[in-house]
N, C-alpha and C positions, 0 to 999 in steps of 0.2 A: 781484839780488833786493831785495825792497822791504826797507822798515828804519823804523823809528816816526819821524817828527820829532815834537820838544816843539811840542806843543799840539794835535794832529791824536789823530783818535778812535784809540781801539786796534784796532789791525786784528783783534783777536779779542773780544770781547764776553763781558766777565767776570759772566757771570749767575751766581743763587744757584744752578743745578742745573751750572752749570759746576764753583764752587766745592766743588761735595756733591761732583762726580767726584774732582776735584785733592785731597780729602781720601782718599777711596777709593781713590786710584792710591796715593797713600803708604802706603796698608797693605799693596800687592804688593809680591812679591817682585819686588825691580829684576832681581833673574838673568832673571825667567822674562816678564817686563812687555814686554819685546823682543821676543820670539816673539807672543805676542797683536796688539803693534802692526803685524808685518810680513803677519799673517793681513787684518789690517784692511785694509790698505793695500792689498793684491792682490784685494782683492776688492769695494774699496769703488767702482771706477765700474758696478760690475751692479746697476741700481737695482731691476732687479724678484729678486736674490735675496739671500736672506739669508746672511749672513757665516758663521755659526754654525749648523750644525743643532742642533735640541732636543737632542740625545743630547752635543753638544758642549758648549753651553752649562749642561747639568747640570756633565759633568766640569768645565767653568771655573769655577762655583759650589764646589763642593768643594777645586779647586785652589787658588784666590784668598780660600777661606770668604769668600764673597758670597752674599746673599741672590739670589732672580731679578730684585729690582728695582733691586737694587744694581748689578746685573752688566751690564742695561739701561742703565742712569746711566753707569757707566764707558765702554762700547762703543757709546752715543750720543754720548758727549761726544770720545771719541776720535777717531770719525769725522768730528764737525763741524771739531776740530784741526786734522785733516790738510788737509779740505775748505778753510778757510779757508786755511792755508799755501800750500795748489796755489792757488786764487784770488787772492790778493796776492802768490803770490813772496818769500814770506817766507823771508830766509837762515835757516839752521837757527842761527847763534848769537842772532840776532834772536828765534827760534823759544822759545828757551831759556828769555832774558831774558822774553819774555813769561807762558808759563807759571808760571814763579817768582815773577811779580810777580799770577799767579793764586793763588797760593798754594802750588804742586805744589815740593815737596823738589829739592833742586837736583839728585839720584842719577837720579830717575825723570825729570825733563823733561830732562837730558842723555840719557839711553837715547830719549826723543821726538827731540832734536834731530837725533842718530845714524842713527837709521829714514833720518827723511825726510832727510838728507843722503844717503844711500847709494840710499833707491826715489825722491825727487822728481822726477827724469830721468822715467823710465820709467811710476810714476805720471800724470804729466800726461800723458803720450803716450799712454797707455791710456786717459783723460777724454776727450780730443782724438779719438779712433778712437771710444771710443763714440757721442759725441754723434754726429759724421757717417755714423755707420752705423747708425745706426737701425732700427729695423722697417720702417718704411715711408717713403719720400720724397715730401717735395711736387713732383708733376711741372710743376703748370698752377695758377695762381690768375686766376678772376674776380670780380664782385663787380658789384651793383646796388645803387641806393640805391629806398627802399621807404616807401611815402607810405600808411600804413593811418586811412582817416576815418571817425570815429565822431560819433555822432547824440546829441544831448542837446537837452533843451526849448530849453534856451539858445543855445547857439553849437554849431559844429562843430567837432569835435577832432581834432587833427592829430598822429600820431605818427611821426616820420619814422625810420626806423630802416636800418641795409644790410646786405643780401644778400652772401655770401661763398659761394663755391664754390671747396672744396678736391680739386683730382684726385692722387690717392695711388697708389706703387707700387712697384713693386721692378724696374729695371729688365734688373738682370739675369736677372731669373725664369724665361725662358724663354729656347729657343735665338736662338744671334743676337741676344741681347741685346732680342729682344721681349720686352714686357712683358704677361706674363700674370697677377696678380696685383692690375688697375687696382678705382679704389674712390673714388664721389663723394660727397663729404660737403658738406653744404650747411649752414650755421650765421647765424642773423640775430641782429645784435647790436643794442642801442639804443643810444644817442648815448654816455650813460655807460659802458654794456658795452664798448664799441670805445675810450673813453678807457682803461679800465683795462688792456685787452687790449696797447695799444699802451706804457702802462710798464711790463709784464709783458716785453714784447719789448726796452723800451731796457734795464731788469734783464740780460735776457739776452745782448743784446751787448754789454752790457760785460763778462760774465763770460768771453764767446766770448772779446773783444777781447784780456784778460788772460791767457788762456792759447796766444796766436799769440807 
């Protein structure tokens, strides 16, 4: 697992709403701050659901005396913790040192270190399963490049921009592994729209690449 060298950025990013959390964790109780993190953790590769239902998140408030926006703060900053650990491989005593050096009491970022040593296995395995199983898969890509010319007193304008066609589906969706669930999506990008798209994608295989 990854580990800080002197002079390389922190592999966690000690922002002021980071800091607001690390103050707010030290006022839980470390008994009970274990139980929350392990909630988080089991639940955090479902990006479309929530961790907490309303009715939970009332009693967390009450349990921890946290406001609702306190309790947001704490359980955003938790989840980005863990997020960044599974993304660099951070060993859990690495995990420690850093938190403390966020400010969080040595009681409660030992109880963080502990989580993620005991679910980091298994957490990233469930990252890893989700990302590749997805809603929908890309079956087929093509793509054209697209010349739209416009009329002015002056000259003529040229906007060159390309065509994408994405075919989507599920391929086990139907018997025999026919795919009945297919879906074509057509998306035209301009020159800059497709530079951006495409560091969106290097972002994302590196993050792919850190958790192989």
């Amino acid at each position: 697992m990854a580990a800080l060298v002197k002079g390389e950025q922190p592999l966690i990013a000690v922002t002021a709403r980071l800091r607001e959390a690390t103050e707010l964790v030290n006022g839980v109780s470390v008994q009970k701050f274990p139980i929350l993190l392990t909630r988080i953790i089991a639940k955090l590769h479902l990006r479309n659901e929530h961790i907490f239902s309303e009715a939970e998140q009332e009693q967390l408030c009450g349990l921890f005396a946290l406001s609702t926006s306190q309790l947001t703060t704490v359980l955003e900053s938790c989840s980005y913790i863990l997020e960044q650990a599974a993304y660099h491989t951070i060993h859990p005593n690495a995990l420690k040192q850093l938190l403390e050096d966020a400010g969080m009491d040595e009681e409660h970022a030992q109880a963080v270190s502990t989580v993620w040593a005991d679910e980091a296995t298994e957490f990233v395995g469930r990252l890893k399963e989700h990302t590749m199983s997805g809603p929908k898969a890309l079956l087929d890509s093509q793509y054209r490049l697209h010349l739209m010319m416009g009329e002015s007193n002056l000259t003529r304008l040229k906007e060159p921009s390309a065509l994408f066609e994405f075919k989507l589906g599920r391929p086990e969706a139907g018997p025999q592994g026919q795919n009945t669930d297919k879906e074509d999506v057509v998306v035209e990008f301009s020159h800059s729209e497709l530079y951006d798209l495409f560091q969106q994608l290097e972002h994302v295989q590196e993050q792919l690449d850190s958790l192989s």
